[in-house]
C-alpha positions as CSV (number, residue, x, y, z in Angstrom):
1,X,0.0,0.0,0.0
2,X,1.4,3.3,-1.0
3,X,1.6,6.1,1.6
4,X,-0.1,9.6,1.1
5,X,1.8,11.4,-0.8
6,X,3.4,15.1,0.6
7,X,3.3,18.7,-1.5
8,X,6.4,19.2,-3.5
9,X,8.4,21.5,-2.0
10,X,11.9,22.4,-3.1
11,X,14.0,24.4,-4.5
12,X,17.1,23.1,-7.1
13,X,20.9,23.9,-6.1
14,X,20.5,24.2,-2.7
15,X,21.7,21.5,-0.1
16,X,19.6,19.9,2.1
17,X,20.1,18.1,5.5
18,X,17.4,15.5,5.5
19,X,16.6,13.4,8.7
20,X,13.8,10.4,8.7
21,X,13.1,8.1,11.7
22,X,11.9,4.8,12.0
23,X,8.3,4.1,12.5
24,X,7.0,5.0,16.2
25,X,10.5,5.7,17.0
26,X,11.4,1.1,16.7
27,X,14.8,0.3,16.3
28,X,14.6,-1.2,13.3
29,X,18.0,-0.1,12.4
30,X,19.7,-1.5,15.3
31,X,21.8,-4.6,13.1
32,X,24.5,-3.7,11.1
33,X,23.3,-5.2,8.2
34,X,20.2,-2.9,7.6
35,X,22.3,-0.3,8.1
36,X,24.7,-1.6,5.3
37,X,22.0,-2.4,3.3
38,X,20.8,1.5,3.5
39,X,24.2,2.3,2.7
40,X,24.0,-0.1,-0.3
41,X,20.3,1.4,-1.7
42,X,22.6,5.0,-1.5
43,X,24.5,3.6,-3.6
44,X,22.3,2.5,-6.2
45,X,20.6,6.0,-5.8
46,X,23.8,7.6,-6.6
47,X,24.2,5.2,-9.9
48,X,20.5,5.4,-11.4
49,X,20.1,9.3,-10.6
50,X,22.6,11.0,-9.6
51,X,22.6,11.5,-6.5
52,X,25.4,13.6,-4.8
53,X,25.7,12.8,-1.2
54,X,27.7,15.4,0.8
55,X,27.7,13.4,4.3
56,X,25.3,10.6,5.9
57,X,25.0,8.8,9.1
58,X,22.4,5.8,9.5
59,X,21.5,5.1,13.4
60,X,19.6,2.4,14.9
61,X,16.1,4.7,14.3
62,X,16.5,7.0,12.1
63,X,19.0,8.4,9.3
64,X,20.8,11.7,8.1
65,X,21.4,12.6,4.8
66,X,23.5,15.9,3.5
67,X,22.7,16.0,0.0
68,X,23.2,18.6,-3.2
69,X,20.1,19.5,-5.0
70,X,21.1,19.3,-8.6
71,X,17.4,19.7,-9.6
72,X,14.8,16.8,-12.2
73,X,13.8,15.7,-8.7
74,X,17.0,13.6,-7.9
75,X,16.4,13.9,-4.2
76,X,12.7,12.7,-4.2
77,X,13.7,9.8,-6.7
78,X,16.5,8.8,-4.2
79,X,14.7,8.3,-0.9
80,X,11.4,6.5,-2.6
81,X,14.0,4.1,-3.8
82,X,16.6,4.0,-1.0
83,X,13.7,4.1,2.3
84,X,11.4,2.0,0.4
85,X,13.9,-0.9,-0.4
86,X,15.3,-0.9,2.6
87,X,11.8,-1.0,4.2
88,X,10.9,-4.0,1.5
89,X,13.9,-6.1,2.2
90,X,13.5,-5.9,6.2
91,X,10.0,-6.6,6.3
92,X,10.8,-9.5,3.8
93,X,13.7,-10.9,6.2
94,X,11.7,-10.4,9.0
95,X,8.0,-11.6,8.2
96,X,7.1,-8.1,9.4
97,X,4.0,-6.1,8.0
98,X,3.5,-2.5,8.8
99,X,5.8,0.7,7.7
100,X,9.8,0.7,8.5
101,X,9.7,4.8,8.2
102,X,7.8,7.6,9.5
103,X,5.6,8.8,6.4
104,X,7.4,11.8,6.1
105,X,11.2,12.9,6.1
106,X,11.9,16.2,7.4
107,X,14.5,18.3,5.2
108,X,16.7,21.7,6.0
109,X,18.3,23.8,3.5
110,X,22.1,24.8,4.9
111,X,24.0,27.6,3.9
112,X,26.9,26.5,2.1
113,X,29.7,28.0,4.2
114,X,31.2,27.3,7.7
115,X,27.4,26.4,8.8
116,X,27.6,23.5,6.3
117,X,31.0,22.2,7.6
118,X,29.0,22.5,11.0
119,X,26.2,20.6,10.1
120,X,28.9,17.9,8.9
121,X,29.8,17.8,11.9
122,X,26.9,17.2,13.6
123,X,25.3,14.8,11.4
124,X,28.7,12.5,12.1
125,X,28.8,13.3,16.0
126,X,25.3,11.5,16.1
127,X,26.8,8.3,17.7
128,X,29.2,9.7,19.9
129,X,26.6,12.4,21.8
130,X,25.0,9.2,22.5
131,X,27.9,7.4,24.0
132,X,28.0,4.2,21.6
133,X,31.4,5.3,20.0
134,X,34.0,7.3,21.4
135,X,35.3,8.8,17.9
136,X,33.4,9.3,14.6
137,X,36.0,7.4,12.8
138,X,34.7,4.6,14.8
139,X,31.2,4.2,13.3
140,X,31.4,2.8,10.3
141,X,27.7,3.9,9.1
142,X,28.6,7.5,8.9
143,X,30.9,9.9,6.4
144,X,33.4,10.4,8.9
145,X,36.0,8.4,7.0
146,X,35.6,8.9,3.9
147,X,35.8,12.4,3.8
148,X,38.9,12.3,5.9
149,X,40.4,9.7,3.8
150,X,38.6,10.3,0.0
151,X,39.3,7.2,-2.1
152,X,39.4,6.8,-5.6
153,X,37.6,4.1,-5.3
154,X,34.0,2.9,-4.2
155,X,32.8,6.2,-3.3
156,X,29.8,6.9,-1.7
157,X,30.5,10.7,-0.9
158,X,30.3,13.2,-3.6
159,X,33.7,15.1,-2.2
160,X,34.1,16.9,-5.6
161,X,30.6,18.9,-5.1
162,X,31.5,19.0,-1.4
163,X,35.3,20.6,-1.9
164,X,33.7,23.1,-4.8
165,X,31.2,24.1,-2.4
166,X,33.3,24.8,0.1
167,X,36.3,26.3,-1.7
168,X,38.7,23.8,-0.7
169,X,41.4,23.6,-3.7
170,X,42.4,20.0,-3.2
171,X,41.4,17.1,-1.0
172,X,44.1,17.2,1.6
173,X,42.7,21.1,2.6
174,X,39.5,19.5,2.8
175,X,40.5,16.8,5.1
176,X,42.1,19.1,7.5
177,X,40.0,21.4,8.2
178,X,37.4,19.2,8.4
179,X,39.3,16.7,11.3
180,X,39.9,20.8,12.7
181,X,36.0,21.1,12.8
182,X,34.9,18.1,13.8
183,X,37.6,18.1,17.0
184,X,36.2,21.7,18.4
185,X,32.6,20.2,17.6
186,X,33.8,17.1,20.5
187,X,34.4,19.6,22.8
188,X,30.5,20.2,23.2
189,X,28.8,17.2,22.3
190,X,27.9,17.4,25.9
191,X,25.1,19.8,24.5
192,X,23.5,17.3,22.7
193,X,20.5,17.8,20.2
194,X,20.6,21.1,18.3
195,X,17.2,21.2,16.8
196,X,18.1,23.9,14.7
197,X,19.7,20.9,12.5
198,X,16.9,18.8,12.4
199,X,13.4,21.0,12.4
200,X,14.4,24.1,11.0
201,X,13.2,25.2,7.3
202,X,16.7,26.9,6.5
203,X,20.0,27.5,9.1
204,X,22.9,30.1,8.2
205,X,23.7,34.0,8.1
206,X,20.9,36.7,8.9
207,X,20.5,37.6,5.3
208,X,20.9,34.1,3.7
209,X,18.0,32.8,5.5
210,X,15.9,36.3,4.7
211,X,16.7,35.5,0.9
212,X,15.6,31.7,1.4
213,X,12.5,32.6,2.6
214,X,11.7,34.7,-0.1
215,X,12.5,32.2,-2.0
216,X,9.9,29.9,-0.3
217,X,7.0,32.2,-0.6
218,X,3.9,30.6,0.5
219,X,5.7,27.8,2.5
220,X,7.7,30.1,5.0
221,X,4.5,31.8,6.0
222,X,3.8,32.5,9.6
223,X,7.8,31.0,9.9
224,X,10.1,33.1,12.1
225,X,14.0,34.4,11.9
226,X,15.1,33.0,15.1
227,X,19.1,33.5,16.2
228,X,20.8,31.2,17.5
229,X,24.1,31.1,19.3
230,X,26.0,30.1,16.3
231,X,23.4,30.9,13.0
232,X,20.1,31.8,12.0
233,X,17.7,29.6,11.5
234,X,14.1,29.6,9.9
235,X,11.8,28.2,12.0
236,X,7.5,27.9,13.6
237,X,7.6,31.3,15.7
238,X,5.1,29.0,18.2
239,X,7.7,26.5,18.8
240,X,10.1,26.6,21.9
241,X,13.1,26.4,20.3
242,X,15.4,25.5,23.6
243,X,13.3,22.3,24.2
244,X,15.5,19.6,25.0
245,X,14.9,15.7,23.0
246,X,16.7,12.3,23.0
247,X,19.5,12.4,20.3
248,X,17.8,9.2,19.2
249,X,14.3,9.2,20.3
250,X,13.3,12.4,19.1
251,X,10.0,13.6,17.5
252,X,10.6,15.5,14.6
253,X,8.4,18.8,14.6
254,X,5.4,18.4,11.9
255,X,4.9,22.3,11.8
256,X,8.7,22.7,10.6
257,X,8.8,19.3,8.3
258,X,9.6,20.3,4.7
259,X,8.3,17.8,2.4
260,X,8.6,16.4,-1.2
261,X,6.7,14.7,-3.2
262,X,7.2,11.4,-2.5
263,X,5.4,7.7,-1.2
264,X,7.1,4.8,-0.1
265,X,5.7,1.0,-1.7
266,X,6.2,-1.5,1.1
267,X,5.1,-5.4,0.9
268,X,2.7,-6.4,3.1
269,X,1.1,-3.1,4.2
């Protein structure tokens, strides 16, 4: 049974920090091997349409993707195909009927500056604000490594689009100051959760987030400029943005969720 489908919201050569949960918050992630078969469907995502991944982490409940829009609806194309295989194949193995994902993914635009080397860092930091890795170079269902180490081969992570976005001339200037980043971003994972990341419409400077929602029109209605201690972000005006959630068992805020057109086939549903 196909899920509803969401409004088509987006806007082309932008990147996007995309976050999706399992269903009612299960573990359904928990084994290595859905996560590596996530991993896999990415992959075949980046083959059949393109693609370009900029940084990931898959958890035990829920995913984040950085991702490029290059536009012809690559991103919506991607997670139909990556969620809803993964979903198949588990419920297949498991003799399981129901959905694997929350109906609908949230998704944040990110200024492409030192807030996007931020939210890098974030998204990779997922497991150790948690505790379940000390390091993370030590998860190996995240982009950690690979942007650190950017081999020629068997790829996952778009670091061409990633180093032109950021300005970084070669792949060794990328690697340093990302390690740079990601070791100040340690110091205060004791803060956990930043929902700014995960339930905003649009995080960076003052007057790149003004622009965005112009660009948004009708969608950023009754949304508010909030400042934050490190960015702006776009977000409800009604929502208390200090709240405090779970890094893993979060709710992700409906008001906030930015949505493409997209439903998910799953067998036995």
């Amino acid at each position: 049974m196909a899920m509803a489908r969401a409004n088509r919201h987006y806007i082309p050569g932008y990147v996007w920090h995309i976050t999706h949960r399992c269903h009612q918050k299960e573990f359904l992630l928990k084994f290595s091997r859905d996560r590596r078969r996530f991993i896999k469907w990415l992959y075949e995502a980046k083959k059949r349409y393109g693609l370009s991944i900029l940084n990931f982490s898959i958890t035990s409940n829920h995913i984040h993707l950085l991702v490029f829009d290059n536009g012809n609806e690559v991103i919506s194309k991607s997670m139909q195909l990556v969620a809803g295989r993964t979903g198949q194949e588990y419920n297949r193995r498991k003799n399981r009927k129901g959905a694997f994902w929350e109906d609908r993914y949230h998704a944040t635009i990110v200024q492409t500056n030192r807030h996007l080397l931020s939210c890098m860092a974030y998204i990779d930091l997922n497991m150790v604000r948690v505790g379940v890795v000390m390091h993370p170079s030590e998860w190996q269902q995240c982009g950690y490594n690979e942007i650190i180490d950017q081999p020629k081969t068997s790829r996952l992570i778009d670091c061409k689009t990633l180093r032109s976005i950021l300005g970084f001339s070669d792949a060794d200037s990328l690697s340093y100051a990302y390690q740079q980043v990601v070791f100040d971003a340690m110091k205060n994972t004791v803060q956990g959760r930043q929902p700014m990341w995960t339930e905003s419409i649009a995080v960076g400077d003052e007057d790149y987030v003004k622009e965005t929602k112009k660009k948004l029109t009708a969608m950023a209605l009754g949304r508010e400029i909030i400042p934050t201690d490190s960015a702006f972000a776009l977000r409800e005006s009604s929502f208390p943005y200090g709240a405090h959630f779970d890094a893993n068992n979060s709710d992700l805020v409906l008001k906030t969720t930015f949505y493409w057109d997209i439903s998910y086939e799953y067998l036995d549903t």
